[in-house]
N, C-alpha and C positions, 0 to 999 in steps of 0.2 A: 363435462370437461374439468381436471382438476386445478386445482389453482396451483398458479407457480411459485417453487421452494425457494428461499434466498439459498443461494449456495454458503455455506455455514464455513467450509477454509476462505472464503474471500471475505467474510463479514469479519473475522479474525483480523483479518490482517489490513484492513481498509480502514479509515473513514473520515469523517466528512468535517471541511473547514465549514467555519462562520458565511465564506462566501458562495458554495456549493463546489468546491474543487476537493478533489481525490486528493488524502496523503498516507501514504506507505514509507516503511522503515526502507532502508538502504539493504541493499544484499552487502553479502562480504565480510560482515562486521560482528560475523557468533564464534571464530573462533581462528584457531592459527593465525596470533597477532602480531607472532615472532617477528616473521618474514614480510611484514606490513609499513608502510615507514608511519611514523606519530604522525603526519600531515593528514594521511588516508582516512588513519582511525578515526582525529578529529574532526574529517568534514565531514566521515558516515553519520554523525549525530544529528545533522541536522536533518528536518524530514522530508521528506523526497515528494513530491507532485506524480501524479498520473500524468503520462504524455494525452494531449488532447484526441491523440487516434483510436488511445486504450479506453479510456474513461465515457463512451458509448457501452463500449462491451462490458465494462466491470460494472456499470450502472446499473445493469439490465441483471445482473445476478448479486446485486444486495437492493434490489427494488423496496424492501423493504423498509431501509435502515433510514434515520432521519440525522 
């Protein structure tokens, strides 16, 4: 049986606080900033948590990462 792959776009874009929680960038925030108000853009900075229902599943394809 082979052993299982981290999936490598979720290892990109994932990873892991100090206390084992998921965090990922905000969507929304790479481009057409025109039509965006300054409030939007400013709170996309800050970094976004894995919802508790997701971060089973995303855990299970970067098994790998520490």
């Amino acid at each position: 049986m082979p052993k299982m792959r981290t999936h490598s776009g979720t290892k990109k874009r994932v990873s892991r606080t100090a206390t084992g929680k998921l965090k990922v960038s905000h969507s929304f925030r790479g481009h057409l900033k025109g039509n965006k108000s300054t409030k939007s853009i400013r709170q996309h900075r800050q970094p976004n948590l894995v919802s508790p229902s997701d971060a089973k599943r995303i855990k299970q394809q970067i098994a790998n990462i520490k």
